[in-house]
N, C-alpha and C positions, 0 to 999 in steps of 0.2 A: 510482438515480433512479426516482422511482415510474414515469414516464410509458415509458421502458424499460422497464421488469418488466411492466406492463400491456399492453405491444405483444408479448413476447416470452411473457406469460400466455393470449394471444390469436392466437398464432403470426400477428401481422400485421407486414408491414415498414412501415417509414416512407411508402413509396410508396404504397403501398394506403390510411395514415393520411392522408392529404393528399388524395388523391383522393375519397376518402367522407368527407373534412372540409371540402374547401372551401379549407382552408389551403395556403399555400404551400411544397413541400417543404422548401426550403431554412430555414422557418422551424421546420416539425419537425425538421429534423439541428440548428441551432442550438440547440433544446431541448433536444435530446437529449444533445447533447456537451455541455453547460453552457455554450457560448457565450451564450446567451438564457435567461431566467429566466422563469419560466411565469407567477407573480405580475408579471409587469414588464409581460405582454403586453395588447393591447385585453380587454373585454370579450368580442367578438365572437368572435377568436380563441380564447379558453378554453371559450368555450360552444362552439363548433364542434371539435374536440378532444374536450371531453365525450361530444356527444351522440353522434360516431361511436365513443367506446368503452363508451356505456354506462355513465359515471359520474356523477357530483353534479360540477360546476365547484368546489365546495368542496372535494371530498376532492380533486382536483387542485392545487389552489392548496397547501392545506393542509401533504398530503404533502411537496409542496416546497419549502414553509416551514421545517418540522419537517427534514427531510433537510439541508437548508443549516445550521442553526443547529447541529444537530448533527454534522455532517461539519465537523474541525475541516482548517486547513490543512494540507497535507501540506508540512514542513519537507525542504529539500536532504537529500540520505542523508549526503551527509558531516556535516552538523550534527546530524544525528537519530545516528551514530554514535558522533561527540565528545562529545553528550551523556550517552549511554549507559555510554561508558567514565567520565565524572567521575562518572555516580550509583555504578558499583561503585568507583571511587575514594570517593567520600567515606564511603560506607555501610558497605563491605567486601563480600567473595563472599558470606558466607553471606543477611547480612542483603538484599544484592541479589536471590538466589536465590528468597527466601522473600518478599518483597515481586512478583516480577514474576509469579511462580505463584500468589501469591493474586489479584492483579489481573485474572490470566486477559488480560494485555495482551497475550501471544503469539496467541490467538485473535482479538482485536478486530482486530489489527491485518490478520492473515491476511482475517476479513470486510469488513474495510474494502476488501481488495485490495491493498492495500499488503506487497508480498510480500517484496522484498528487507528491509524494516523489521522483516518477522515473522520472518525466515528470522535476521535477523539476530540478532535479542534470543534465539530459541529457541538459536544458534549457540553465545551467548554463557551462556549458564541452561547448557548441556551443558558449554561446557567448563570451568565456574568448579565445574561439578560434578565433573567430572573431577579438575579439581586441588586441591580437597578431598575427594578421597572422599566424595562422594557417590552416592547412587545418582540416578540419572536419572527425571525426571518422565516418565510412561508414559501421559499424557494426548496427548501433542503428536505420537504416533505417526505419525498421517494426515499430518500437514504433515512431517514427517522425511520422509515417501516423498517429495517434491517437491522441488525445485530450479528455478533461474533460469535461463532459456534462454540467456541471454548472462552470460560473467564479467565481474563486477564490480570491480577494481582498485583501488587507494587513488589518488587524483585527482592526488596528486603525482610518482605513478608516470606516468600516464598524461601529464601537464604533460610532466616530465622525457625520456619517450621522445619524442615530438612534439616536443617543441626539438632532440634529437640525432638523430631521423630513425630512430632504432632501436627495440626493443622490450627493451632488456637489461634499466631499471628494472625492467618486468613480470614477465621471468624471474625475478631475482634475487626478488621477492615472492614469486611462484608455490613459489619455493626453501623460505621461511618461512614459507608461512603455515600456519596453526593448523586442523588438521582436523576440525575442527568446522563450521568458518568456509566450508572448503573445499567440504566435502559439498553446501554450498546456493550453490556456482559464485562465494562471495565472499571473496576474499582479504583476508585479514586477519591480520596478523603480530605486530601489538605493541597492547594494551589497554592495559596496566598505565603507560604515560610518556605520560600526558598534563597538561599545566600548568593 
């Protein structure tokens, strides 16, 4: 969000913004976290925002026009998965391969911040290249060094042990999953049977 990047270009925090704005803090943290839309705000409020950063109310507004329109939804991971696995269902490995690295979607998604989605697709390019001999794309390095701070489990694993009080589904995952998948703390066992 621009109005982030211009507080953190400015090494200012939100408090210091509110104070030499006049605005209400609670109305900069709502902007900021995207509870509040900057375009949706008074007049008043955008020009006072502006003038304490030193910008045009336009490129304000703008910017966060432009941000929103282009930041699309960010879909459930289990359905950003399921999807995943039917495009290399319908396409095949290789053709998925060679569509995801010309897209360069493993990077958008990493700048998006969407990390387990990037972790994920990069996950899945390795191992479809693995089990055709191929050799590995040597752009996606940087993100190879990275992982998720918390494991990510298949939703039914997780369902299934929270109804029996256990952890046995996770294990028995943990047991299978695909080392690829693993390296970025996401379990992932079966691509290839999905309807």
């Amino acid at each position: 969000m621009y109005l982030n990047e211009l507080l953190a270009e400015r090494k200012m925090s939100k408090y210091r913004l509110a104070k030499e704005s006049g605005v209400p803090q609670t109305t900069i943290v709502d902007i900021c976290s995207h509870k509040a839309r900057i375009e949706k705000c008074s007049a008043e409020t955008i020009y006072r925002i502006a003038k304490a950063l030193n910008v045009s109310m336009e490129s304000l507004v703008e910017s966060e026009i432009n941000v929103n329109k282009i930041q699309p939804k960010r879909p459930d991971f289990d359905l950003f998965k399921s999807n995943v696995c039917h495009l290399v269902k319908d396409k095949g490995d290789i053709d998925f391969i060679i569509d995801i690295l010309s897209s360069d979607e493993i990077r958008t998604l990493y700048e998006r911040r969407w990390y387990a989605e990037s972790f994920y697709l990069l996950a899945m390019v390795d191992y479809l290249s693995r089990e055709n001999d191929v050799p590995v794309c040597t752009n996606y390095n940087d993100i190879r060094s990275q992982r998720l701070k918390e494991t990510i489990y298949p939703a039914g694993a997780v369902l299934s042990d929270m109804e029996m009080g256990t952890d046995k589904c996770r294990r028995e995952c943990m047991k299978n999953a695909i080392p690829e998948f693993l390296h970025f703390n996401i379990v992932e066992s079966e691509i290839r049977n999905v309807c």
